[in-house]
C-alpha positions in Angstrom: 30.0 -1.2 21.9 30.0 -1.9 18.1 30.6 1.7 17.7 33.8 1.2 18.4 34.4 -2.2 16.6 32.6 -0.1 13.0 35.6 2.2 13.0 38.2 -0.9 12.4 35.7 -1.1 9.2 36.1 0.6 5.8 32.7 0.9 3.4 35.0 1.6 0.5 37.1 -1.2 1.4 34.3 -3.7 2.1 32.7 -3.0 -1.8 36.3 -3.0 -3.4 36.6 -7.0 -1.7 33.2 -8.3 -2.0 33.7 -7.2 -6.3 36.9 -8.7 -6.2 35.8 -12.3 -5.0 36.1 -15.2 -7.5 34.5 -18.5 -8.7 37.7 -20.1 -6.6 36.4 -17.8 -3.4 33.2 -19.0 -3.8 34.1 -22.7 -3.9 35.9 -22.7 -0.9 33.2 -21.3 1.0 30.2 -23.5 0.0 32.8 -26.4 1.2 33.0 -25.1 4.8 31.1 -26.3 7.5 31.3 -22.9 9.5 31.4 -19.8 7.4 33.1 -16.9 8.2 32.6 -13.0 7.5 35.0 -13.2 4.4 33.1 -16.8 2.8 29.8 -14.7 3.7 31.4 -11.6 1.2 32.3 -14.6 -1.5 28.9 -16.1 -0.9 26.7 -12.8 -1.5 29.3 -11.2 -4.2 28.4 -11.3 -7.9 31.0 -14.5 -8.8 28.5 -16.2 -6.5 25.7 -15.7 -8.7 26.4 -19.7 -10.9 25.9 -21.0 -7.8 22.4 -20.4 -6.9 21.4 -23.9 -7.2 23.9 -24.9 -4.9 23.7 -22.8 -2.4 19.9 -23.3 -2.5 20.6 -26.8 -1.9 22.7 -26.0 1.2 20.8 -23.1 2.4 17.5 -25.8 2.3 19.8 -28.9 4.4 20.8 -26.2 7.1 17.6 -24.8 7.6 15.8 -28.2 8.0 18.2 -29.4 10.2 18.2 -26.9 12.8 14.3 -25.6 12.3 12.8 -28.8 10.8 9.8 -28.5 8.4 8.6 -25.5 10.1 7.5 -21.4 9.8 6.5 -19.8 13.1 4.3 -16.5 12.3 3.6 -13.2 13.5 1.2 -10.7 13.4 2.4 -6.5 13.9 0.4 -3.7 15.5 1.0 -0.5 14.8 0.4 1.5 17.7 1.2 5.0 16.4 1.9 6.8 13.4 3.7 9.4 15.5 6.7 10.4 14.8 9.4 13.1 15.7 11.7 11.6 12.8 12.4 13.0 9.1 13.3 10.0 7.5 13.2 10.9 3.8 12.2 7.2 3.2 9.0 6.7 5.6 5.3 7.4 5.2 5.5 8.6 8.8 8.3 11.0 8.6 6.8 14.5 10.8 7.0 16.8 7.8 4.1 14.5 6.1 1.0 16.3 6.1 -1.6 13.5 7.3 -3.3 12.5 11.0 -1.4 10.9 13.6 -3.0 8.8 15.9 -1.9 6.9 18.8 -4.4 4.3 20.2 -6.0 4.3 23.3 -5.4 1.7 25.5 -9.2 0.5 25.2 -8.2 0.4 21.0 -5.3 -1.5 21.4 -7.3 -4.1 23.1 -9.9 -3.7 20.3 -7.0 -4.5 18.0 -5.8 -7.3 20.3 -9.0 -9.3 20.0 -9.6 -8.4 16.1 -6.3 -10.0 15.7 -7.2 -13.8 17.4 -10.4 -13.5 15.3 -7.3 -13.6 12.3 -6.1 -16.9 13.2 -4.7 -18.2 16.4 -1.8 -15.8 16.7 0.7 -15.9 19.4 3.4 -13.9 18.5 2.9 -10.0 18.1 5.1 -7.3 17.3 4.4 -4.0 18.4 5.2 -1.4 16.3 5.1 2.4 17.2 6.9 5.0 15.1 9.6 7.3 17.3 7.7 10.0 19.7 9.0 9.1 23.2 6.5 12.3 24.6 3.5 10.8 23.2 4.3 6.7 23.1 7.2 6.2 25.4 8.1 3.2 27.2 5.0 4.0 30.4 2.9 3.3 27.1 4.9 0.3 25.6 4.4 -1.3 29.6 0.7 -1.3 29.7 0.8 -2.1 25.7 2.7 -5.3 26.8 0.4 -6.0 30.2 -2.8 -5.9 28.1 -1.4 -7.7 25.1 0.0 -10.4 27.7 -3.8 -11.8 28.3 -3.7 -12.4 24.0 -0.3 -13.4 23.4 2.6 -15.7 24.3 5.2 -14.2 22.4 5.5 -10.2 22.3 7.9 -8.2 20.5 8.4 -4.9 19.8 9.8 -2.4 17.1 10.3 1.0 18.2 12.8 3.6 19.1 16.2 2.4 20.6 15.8 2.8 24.5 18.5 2.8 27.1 19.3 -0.5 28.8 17.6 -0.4 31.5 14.6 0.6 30.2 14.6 -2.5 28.0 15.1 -4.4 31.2 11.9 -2.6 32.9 10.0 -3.6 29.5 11.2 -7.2 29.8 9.2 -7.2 33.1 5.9 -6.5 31.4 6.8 -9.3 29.5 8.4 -8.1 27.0 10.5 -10.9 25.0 12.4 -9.5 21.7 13.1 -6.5 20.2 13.5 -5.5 16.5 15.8 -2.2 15.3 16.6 -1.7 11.7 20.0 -0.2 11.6 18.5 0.7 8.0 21.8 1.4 6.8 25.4 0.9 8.1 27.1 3.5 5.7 28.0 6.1 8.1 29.0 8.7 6.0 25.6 9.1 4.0 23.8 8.2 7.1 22.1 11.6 7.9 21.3 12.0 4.2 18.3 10.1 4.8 17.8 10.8 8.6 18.4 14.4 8.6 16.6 15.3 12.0 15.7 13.8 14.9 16.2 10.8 17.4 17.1 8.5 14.3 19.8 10.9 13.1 22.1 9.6 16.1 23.9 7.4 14.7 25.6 6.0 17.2 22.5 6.1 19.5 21.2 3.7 17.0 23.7 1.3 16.0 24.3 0.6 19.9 20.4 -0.4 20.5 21.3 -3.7 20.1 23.9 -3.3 23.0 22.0 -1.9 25.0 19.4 -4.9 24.4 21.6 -8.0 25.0 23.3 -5.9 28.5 19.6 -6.2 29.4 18.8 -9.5 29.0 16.2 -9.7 26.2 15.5 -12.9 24.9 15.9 -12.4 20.8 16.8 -9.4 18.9 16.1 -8.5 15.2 18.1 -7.0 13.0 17.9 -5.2 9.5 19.0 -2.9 6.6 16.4 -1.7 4.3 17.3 -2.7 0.8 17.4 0.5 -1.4 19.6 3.2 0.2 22.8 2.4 0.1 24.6 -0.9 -1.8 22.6 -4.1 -0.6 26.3 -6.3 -0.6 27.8 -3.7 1.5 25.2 -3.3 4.0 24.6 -6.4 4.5 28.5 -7.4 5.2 28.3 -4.8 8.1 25.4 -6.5 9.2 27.1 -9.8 9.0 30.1 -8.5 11.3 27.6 -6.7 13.6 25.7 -10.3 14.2 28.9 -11.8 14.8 30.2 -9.2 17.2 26.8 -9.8 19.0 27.0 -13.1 19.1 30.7 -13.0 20.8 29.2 -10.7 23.7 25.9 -11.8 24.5 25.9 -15.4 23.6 22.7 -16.6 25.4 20.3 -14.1 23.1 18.7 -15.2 19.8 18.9 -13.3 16.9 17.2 -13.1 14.0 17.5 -10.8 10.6 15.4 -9.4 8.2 16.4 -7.4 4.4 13.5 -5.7 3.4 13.1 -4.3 -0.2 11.9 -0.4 -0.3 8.1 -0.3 -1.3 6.3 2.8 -1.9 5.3 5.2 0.3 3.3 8.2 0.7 5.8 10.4 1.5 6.7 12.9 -1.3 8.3 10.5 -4.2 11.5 9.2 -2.9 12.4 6.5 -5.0 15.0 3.8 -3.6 18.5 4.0 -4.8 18.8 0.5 -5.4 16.9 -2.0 -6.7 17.4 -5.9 -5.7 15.9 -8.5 -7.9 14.5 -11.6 -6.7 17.3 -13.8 -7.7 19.7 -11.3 -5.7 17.1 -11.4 -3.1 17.5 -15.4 -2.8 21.0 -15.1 -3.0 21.7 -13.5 0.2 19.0 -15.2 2.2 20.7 -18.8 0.7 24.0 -16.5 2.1 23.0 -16.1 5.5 21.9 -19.2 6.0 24.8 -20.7 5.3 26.6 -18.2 6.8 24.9 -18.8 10.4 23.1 -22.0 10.7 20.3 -20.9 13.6 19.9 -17.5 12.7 16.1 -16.7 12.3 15.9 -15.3 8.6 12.1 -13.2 8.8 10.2 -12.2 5.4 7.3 -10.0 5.7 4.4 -9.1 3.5 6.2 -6.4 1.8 7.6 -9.6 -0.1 5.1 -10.9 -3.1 3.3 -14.3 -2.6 5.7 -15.5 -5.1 8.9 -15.1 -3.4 7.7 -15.8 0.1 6.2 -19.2 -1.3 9.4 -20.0 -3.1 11.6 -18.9 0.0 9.5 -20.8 2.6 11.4 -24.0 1.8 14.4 -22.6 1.3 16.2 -20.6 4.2 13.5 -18.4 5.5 12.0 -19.5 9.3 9.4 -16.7 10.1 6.9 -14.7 8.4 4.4 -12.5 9.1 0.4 -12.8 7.7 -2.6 -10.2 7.0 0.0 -7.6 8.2 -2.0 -4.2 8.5 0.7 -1.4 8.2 -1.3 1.3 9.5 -2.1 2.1 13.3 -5.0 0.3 14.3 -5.9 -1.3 11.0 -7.5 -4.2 12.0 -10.6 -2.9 13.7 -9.9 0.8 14.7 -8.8 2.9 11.9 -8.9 0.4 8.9 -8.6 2.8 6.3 -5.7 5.4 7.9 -2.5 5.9 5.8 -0.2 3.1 5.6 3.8 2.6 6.4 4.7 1.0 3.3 2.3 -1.1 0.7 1.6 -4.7 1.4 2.3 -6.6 -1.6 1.1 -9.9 0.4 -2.6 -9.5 1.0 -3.4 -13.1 1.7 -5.7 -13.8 4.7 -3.5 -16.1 8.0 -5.6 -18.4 6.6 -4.3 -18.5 3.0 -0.8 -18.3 3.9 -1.1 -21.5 6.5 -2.7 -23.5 3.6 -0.9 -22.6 1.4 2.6 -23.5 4.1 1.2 -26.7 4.4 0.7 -27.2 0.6 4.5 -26.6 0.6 4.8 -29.7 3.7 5.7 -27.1 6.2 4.0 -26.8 9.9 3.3 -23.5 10.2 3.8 -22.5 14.5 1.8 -19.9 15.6 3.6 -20.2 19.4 7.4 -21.0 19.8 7.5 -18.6 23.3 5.9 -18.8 26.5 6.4 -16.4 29.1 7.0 -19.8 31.4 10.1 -20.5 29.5 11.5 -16.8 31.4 10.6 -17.8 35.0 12.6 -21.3 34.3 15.6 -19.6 33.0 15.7 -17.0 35.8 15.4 -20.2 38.5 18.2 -21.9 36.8 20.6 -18.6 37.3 
């Protein structure tokens, strides 16, 4: 479990070396074919920061030649804004005064068709917020079974499970799953998850684990950007992919680095700010770090960045992203997540891909693709 392999890992350590990289460092890692966790550390540190241009250059070749001229896009659902978490950071955390709701299975499919009205989505991510009483995995099934006769490609994004519950899950055709470690620094950990399922740390940082001994297809992983040191957190993230990779080799993974945006949940500010050139660096970073991992932007990201990025190392993106449960037909005006700062219609954002000379891909799964791999076993 990377548990274990976290320990052999110091966060002061990790911030004194990636500060302590050089020009020289930086070199020698733009001239390797295969990266490693150390030319990743030169690659995102500040000595790296001269050599955007050429690192955009790279992080562009690599992407095209393993994903060609293409973005595949996705569409979440938020099922429920219920949640037994206190996460100082979240609109949803259970000490925020404002109505939960859980949709009915009747208003998920109400949601379900709303969204192919959008645009001819086929990959959905269902996203629920951590309340196993009220929206456990009976629930997530017959989510899944209904959203099956909509969609090719379901994900979801919702508390860790155990194993074999993420193998009962990938029966109802369940294909990837997304967990946000949010942040790697153990010691500060429970300063912003102070109660609740999420304050396991462990528990958490094992999810993914617990996902590849059960088979799924691709998992997603994430820190938020604004709790802890953005280089740091994402170097632990970096060694976590890696360690992945080495033990279940046949799973796809993809990452995502979301930048804090407001939310309605008492004031809490982020503790770190990324700007957008810092934000480019360490996508052009991971993709030359790992040449098929799927880097994923979504609407918190402006119009700007996501246009600029599109070309450049990022492969998937979500559109018309409705961040509140139910939003597009049930409950449209019920409190958001987090604020959208990309409010462009599917339609906009495939335009404006293909005014770029990118194919945008509404399907790259089919639930066919499962039932071939299991008879080749």
């Amino acid at each position: 479990m990377f548990s274990e392999e976290i320990e052999k890992l110091t966060w002061n350590e990790i911030t004194e070396k990636i500060h302590s990289k050089t020009a020289t460092d930086v070199r020698r890692a733009l001239r390797k074919e295969h990266c490693t966790v150390e030319d990743f550390i030169a690659l995102i540190s500040p000595a790296a920061a001269p050599f955007l241009e050429e690192m955009a250059v790279l992080s562009q070749k690599y992407t095209q030649e393993r994903f060609g001229r293409t973005m595949s896009l996705f569409i979440p659902l938020y099922l429920t804004n219920s949640c037994a978490n206190s996460c100082v950071y979240c609109g949803f955390h259970i000490s925020n005064p404002m109505p939960r709701t859980i949709l009915t299975f009747e208003e998920m499919e109400n949601e379900y068709k709303a969204i192919k009205q959008l645009g001819p989505f086929e990959s959905i991510l269902l996203v629920t917020g951590e309340n196993p009483a009220k929206a456990g995995v009976p629930y997530l099934a017959k989510a899944l079974d209904i959203a099956k006769k909509y969609f090719s490609n379901l994900k979801i994004e919702v508390m860790p499970l155990k194993s074999e519950e993420y193998r009962e899950l990938t029966n109802h055709g369940l294909n990837g799953v997304i967990c946000f470690q949010e942040t790697y620094n153990k010691e500060r950990y429970n300063i912003y998850h102070p109660r609740g399922m999420k304050a396991n740390f462990e528990w958490r940082v094992n999810a993914p684990d617990r996902m590849g001994e059960a088979g799924v297809h691709s998992i997603g992983m994430g820190v938020l950007i604004g709790l802890e040191d953005w280089r740091t957190d994402v170097t632990f993230m970096a060694h976590h992919l890696r360690y992945l990779q080495r033990q279940y080799w046949k799973t796809k993974y993809s990452v995502n680095f979301p930048r804090m945006r407001p939310a309605e949940n008492g004031g809490f500010q982020p503790n770190v700010i990324m700007n957008d050139k810092e934000l480019a660096q360490l996508t052009f970073a991971m993709r030359i770090f790992d040449h098929d991992v799927d880097i994923s932007y979504s609407t918190r990201e402006t119009p700007y960045i996501r246009d600029n990025m599109a070309t450049l190392g990022v492969t998937t993106m979500s559109a018309e992203s409705k961040t509140e449960p139910g939003g597009y037909f049930t409950y449209p005006q019920a409190l958001e997540q987090f604020e959208v700062s990309d409010s462009r219609t599917a339609a906009e954002v495939c335009r404006r891909l293909k005014e770029l000379g990118l194919e945008p891909v509404w399907k790259d799964w089919d639930s066919s693709f499962d039932l071939i791999a299991h008879t080749a076993l």
